[in-house]
C-alpha positions as CSV (number, residue, x, y, z in Angstrom):
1,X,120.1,98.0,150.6
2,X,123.1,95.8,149.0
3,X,121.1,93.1,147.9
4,X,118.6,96.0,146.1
5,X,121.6,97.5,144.8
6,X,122.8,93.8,143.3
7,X,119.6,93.3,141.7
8,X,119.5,96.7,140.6
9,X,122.9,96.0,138.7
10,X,121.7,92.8,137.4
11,X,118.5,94.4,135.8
12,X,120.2,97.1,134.1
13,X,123.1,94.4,132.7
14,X,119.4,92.2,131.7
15,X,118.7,95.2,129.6
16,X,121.8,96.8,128.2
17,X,123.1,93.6,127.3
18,X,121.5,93.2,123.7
19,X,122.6,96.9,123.2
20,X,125.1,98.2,120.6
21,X,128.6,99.6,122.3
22,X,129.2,102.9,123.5
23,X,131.6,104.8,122.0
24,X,133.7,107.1,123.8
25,X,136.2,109.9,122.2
26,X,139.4,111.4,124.3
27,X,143.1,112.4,124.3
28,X,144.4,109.1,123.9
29,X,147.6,108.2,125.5
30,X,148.0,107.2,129.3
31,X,145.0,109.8,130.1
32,X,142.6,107.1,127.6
33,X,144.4,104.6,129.3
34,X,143.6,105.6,132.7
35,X,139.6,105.9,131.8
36,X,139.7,102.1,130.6
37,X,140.8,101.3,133.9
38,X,139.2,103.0,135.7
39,X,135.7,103.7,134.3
40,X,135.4,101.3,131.3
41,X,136.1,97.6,132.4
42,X,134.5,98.0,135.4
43,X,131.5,99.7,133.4
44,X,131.2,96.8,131.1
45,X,131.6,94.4,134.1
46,X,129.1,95.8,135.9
47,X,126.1,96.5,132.8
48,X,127.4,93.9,129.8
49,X,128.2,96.9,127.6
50,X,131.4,97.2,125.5
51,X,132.6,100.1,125.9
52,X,135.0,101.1,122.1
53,X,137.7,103.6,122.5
54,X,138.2,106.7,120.1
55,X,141.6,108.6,120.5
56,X,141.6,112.4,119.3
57,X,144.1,115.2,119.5
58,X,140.9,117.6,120.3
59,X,137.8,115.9,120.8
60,X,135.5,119.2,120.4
61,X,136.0,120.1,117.4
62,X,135.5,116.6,115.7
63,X,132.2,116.7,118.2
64,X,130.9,120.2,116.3
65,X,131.8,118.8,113.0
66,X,129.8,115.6,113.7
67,X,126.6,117.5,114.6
68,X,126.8,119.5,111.8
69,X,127.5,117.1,109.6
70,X,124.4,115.1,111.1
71,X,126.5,111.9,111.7
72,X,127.3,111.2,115.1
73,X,129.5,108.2,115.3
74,X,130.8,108.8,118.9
75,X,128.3,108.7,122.1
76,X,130.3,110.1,124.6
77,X,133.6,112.5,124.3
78,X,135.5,114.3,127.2
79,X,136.5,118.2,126.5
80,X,137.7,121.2,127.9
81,X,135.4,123.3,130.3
82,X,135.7,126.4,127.6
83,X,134.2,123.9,125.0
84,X,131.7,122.1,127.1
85,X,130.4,125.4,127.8
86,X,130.6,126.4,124.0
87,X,129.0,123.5,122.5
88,X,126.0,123.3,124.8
89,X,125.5,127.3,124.1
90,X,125.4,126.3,120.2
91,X,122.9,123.4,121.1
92,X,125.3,120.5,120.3
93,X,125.3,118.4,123.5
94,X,122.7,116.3,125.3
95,X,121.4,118.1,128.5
96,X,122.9,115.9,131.4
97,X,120.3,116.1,134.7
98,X,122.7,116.2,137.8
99,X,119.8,115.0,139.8
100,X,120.4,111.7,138.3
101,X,124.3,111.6,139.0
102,X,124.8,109.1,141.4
103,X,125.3,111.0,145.4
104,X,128.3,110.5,147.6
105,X,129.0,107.1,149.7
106,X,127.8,109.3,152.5
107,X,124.5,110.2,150.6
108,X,125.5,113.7,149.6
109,X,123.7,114.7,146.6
110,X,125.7,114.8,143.7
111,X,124.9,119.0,142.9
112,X,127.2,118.9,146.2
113,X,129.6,116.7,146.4
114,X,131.3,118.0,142.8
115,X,134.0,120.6,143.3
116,X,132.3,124.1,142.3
117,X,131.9,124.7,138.6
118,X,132.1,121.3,138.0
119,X,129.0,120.4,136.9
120,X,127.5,122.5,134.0
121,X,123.9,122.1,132.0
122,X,125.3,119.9,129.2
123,X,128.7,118.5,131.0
124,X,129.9,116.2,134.1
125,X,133.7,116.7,135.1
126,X,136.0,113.8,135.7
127,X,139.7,115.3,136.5
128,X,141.7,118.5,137.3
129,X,144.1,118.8,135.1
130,X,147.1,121.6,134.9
131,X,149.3,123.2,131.6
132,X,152.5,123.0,133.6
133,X,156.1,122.7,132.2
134,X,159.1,120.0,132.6
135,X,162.8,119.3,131.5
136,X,165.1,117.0,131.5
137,X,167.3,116.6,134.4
138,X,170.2,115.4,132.5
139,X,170.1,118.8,131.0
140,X,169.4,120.8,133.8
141,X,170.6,119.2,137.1
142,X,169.8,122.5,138.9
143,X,166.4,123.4,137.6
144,X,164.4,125.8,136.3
145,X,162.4,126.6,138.8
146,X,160.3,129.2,137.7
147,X,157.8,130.0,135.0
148,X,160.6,132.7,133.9
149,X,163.3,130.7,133.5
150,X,160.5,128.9,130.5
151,X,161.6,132.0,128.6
152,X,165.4,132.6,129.3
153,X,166.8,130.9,126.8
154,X,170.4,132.7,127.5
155,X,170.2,131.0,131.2
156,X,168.8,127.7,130.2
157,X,169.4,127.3,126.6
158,X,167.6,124.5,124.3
159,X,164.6,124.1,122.0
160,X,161.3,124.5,123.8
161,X,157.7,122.7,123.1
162,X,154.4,124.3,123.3
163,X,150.6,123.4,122.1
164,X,149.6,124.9,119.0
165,X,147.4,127.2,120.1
166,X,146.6,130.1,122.0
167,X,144.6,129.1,125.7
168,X,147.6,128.2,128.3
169,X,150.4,129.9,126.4
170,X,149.4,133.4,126.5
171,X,148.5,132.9,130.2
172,X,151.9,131.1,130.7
173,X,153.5,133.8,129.1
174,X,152.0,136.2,131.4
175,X,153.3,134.8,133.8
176,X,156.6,134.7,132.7
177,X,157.0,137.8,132.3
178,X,156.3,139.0,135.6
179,X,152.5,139.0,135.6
180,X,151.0,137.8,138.7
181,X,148.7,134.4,138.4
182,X,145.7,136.2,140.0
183,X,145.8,139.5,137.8
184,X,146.4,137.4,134.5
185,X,143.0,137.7,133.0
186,X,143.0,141.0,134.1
187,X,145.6,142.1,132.2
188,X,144.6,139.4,129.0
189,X,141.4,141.4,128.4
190,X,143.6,144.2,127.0
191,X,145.1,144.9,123.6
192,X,148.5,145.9,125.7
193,X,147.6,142.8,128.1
194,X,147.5,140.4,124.2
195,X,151.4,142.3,123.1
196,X,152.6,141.9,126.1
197,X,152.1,138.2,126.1
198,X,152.8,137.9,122.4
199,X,156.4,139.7,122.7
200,X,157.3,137.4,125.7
201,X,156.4,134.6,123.3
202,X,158.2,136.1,121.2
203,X,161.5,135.6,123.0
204,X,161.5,131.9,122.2
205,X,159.4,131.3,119.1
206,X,162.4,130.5,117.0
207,X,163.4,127.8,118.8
208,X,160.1,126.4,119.6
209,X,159.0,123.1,118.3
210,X,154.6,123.0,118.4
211,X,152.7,120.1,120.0
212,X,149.1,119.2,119.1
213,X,148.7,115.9,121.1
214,X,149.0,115.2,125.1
215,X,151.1,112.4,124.3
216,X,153.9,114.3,122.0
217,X,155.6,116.7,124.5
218,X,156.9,113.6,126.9
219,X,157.8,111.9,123.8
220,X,159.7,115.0,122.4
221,X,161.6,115.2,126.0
222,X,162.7,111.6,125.7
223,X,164.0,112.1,122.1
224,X,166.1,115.1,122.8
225,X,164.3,117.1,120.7
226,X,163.6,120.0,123.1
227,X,165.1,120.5,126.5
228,X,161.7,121.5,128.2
229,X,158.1,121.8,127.4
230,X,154.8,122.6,128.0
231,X,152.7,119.3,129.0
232,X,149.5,117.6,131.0
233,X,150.7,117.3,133.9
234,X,149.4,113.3,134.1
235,X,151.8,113.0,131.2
236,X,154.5,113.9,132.5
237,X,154.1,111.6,135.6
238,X,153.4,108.8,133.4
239,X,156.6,109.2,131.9
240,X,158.8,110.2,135.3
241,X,156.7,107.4,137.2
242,X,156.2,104.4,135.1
243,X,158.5,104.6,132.7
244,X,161.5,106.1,134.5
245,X,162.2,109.1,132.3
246,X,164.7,111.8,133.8
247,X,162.0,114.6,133.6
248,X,160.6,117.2,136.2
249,X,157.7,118.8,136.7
250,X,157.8,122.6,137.2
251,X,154.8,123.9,139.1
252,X,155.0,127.7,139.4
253,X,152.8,128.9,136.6
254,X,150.5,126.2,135.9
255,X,147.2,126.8,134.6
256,X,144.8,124.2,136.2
257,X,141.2,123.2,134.5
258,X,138.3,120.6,134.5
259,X,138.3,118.1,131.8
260,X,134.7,117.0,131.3
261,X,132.3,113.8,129.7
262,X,129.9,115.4,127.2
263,X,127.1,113.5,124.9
264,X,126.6,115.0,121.4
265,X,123.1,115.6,120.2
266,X,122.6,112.8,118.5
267,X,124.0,109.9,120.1
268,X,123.1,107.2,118.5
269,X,123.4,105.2,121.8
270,X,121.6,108.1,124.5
271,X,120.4,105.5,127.1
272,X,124.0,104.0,127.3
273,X,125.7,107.3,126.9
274,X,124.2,108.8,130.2
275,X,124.5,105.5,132.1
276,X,128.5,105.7,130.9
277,X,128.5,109.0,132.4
278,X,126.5,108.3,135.3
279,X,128.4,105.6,136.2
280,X,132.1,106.9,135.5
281,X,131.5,110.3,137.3
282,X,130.9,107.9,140.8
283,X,132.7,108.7,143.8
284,X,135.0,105.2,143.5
285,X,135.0,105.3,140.0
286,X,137.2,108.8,140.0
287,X,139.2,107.9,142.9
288,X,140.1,104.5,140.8
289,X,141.3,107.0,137.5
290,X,143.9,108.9,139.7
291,X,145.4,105.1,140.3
292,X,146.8,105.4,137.1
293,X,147.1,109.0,136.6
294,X,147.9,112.2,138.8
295,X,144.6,114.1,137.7
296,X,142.6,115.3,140.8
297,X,138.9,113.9,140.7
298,X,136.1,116.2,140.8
299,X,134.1,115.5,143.6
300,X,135.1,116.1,146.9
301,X,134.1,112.4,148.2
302,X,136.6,110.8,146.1
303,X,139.6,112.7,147.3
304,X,139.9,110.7,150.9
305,X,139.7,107.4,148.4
306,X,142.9,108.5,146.2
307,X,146.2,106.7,147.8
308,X,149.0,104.8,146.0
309,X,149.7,105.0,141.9
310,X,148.8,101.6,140.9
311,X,152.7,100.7,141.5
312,X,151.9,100.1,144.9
313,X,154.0,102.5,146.2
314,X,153.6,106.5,144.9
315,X,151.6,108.1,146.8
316,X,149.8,110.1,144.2
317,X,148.5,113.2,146.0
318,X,152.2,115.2,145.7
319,X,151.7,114.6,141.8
320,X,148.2,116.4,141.6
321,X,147.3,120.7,140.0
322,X,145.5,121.1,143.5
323,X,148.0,120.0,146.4
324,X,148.8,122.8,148.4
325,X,152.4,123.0,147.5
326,X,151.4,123.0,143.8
327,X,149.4,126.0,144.2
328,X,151.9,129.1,144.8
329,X,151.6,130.5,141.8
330,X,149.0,128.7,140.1
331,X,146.0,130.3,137.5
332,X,142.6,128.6,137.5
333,X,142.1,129.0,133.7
334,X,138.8,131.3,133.2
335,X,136.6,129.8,131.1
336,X,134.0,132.5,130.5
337,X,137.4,134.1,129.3
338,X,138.1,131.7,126.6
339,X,134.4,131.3,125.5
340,X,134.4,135.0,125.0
341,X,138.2,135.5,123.1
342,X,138.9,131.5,122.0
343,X,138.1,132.4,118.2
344,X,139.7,136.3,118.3
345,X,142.9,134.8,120.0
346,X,143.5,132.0,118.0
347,X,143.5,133.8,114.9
348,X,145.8,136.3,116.5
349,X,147.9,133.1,117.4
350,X,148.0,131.6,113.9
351,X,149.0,135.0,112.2
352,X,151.7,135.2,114.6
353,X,153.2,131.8,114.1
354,X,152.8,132.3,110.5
355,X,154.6,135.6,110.5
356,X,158.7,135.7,110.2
């Protein structure tokens, strides 16, 4: 079986070799980072096929305009679950077959080994990812500790950052405001649900300071330019853990979700497209990404493979949205909620930060 498997390798490098690069769009940052680590280089190793980075601060939208615009330029792009789901329904992403997804070390069929929800018609997810918030522990040598204390800005004063937009904050806001993580959605789906979340933004809109890319809110920590923020939770571990910033991660509240790989109709590399994703969304190859990042891998087979950061010595399963003592008071965010109120919320969300 191993020497069928080498020759099997060798083929597909024979043929993909005289191919034109794949192009692949994400978040840019140490998240990009960790995928040319972990999926790229050993990709190209393994098939002869360059694999060209694109960085975005939201890759879904630039994919929608592409196929609109009938000129695909990237071949492969990784997205939110809520826009996976979005794009395939408005016929802009390649079908993706799980059948062909490569099964478990065990044999495990891939439809089985990905955590549930993971796999969708049109989309294969990589990571678990959470919304969580962090501060500065030169600030605040005693916490927060809470998703409340987010908001009190009488007990722990200082500008705050947030993502521009709606999905995460008006859950997190919730939250904050007494809302319990499983009625959340619940109580979103209401006019009075919306205000309620809206006034408890309310309470620190003034002194907020608005983040549209993964990498800005660690950077705007380190600066001084706000005394706790909204955040990926990889990013803020990047910073903490390989750079030695003085920043905590705050886990009550999060909202945890799948980021996935999707190919836009159109590719103009399909063949090499799929075998990217195919070959990335492996059981070793998702283990290897959380070496470099504390994202939780999708399938199930790859969580006995994740050990130390690639220091040699952080053990990396403390860091990830889904260990147990991470998972108090944590929301699963609810796609088919977003794919039914992204567009009605977000305009909600933009009057309201336009508004005095």
């Amino acid at each position: 079986m191993k020497r069928i498997l080498t020759l099997s390798t060798a083929l597909t490098a024979v043929a993909f070799a005289a191919h034109a690069d794949v192009t692949v769009m994400s978040w840019g940052g140490a998240y990009t980072q960790s995928q040319v680590e972990a999926y790229h280089k050993p990709f190209t190793a393994a098939t002869g096929i360059n694999v060209v980075s694109v960085d975005s601060d939201n890759p879904a939208p630039a994919v929608k305009a592409m196929v609109e615009a009938g000129n695909v330029t990237v071949d492969v792009a990784d997205v939110e679950y809520a826009d996976a789901i979005r794009l395939c329904d408005d016929g802009m992403l390649e079908e993706i077959d799980a059948s062909t997804l490569p099964p478990a070390p065990d044999g495990t069929a891939a439809v089985d080994d990905f955590l549930p929800g993971a796999l969708t018609d049109c989309a294969v997810s990589t990571i678990v990812f959470s919304t969580v918030f962090a501060y500065d522990t030169t600030k605040f040598p005693e916490g927060p500790t809470t998703i409340a204390d987010f908001f009190d800005l009488e007990k722990f004063p200082g500008k705050r950052g947030m993502r521009k937009g709606a999905k995460a904050n008006l859950e997190m806001a919730l939250m904050g405001a007494g809302v319990p993580a499983a009625e959340v959605y619940e109580v979103l789906g209401t006019p009075e649900g919306v205000d309620k979340a809206f006034a408890e933004l309310d309470k620190i809109k003034a002194d907020t300071i608005w983040w549209e890319a993964g990498a800005q809110p660690p950077q705007l920590l380190a600066d001084g330019e706000v005394a706790m923020t909204t955040a990926y939770n990889g990013r803020i571990f990047a910073a903490a853990v390989a750079e030695g910033k003085p920043f905590n991660t705050v886990w009550d509240g999060q909202v945890y979700e799948y980021d996935l790989f999707v190919v836009p109709k159109g590719a103009p590399n399909l063949e090499q497209a799929m075998e990217f994703v195919k070959f990335s969304t492996s059981t070793q190859a998702l283990a290897d990404q959380a070496k470099w990042i504390s994202y939780g891998p999708a399938r199930k087979s790859s969580g006995p493979l994740v050990g130390l950061y690639q220091d040699g010595k952080t053990e990396m399963g403390p860091y990830m949205p889904t260990a147990e003592a991470n998972l108090g008071n944590a929301l699963a965010s609810s796609y088919e909620f977003w794919v039914d109120h992204d567009a009605e919320l977000n305009e909600r969300f933009n009057a309201w930060l336009a508004s005095n």
